[in-house]
Each structure stands twice: as C-alpha cells, then as structure tokens.
C-alpha positions in Angstrom: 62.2 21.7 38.3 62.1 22.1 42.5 60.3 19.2 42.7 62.6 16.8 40.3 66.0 18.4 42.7 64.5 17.6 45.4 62.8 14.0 44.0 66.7 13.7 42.8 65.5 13.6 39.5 67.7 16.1 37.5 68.7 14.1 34.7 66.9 15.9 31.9 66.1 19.6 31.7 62.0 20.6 32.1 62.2 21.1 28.2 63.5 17.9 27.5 60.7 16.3 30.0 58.5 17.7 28.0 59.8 16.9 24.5 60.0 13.5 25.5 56.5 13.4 26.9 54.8 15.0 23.6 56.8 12.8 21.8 55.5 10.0 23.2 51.6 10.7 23.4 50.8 13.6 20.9 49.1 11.5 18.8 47.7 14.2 15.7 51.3 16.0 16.1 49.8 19.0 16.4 52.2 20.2 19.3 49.0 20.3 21.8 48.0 17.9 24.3 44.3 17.3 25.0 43.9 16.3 28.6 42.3 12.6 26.6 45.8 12.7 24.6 47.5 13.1 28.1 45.2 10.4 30.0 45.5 8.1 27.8 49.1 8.1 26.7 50.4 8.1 30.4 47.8 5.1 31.2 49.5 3.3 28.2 53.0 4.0 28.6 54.2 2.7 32.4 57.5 4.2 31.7 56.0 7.4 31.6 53.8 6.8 34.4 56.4 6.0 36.6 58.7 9.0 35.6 55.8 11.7 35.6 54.5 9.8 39.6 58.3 10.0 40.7 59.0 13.3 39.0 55.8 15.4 40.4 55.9 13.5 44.2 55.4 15.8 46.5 55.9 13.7 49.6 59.9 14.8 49.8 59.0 18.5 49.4 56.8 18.0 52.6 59.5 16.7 54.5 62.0 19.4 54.0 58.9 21.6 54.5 58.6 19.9 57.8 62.2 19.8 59.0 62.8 23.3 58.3 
C-alpha cells in the first residue's frame, strides 16, 4: 500500500488489487496462485503487467529515501 501512495497509485484498495488480479489469472479457481498461474497470466495480460510494474516500482520510494 506504501508503495502504490507513493507510486500515486491509490485508486483501489490492496484487496481489491488482489481480487482483480486472481480474477484475472486463477485459472482452476481454486483461490491459490501457483507462481506458473502468476507467470503466465501477467505475461499474457499487458494490462496487468503494466499495473503490477507501476504498482510495485520502487524507484520513487528511493528518492524520498534519498531526499530525506
């Protein structure tokens, strides 16, 4: 959630990022994800590649880091 404030993505709630992300690539529904399930339904879904890169971006938390 630190990381998304300070990425300046706050739009959805941790739960709901995660909802939407087994949602998408749970395949077998079985309200796990396999690090293969996980792999391969980011690598197929840019969308979600882009939002879980942006979202988990630690190059802003360095920089406040860095200026104090």
């Amino acid at each position: 959630q630190a990381i998304q404030a300070i990425n300046g993505y706050t739009n959805m709630t941790a739960e709901e990022f995660t909802n939407m992300v087994f949602q998408k690539i749970d395949v077998n529904n079985d309200g796990e994800l396999t690090l293969e399930e996980f792999t391969n339904g980011v690598e197929k879904d840019e969308d979600l590649m882009e939002l879980i890169t942006k979202s988990f971006d630690l190059s802003n938390v360095l920089k406040v880091i860095q200026n104090g």
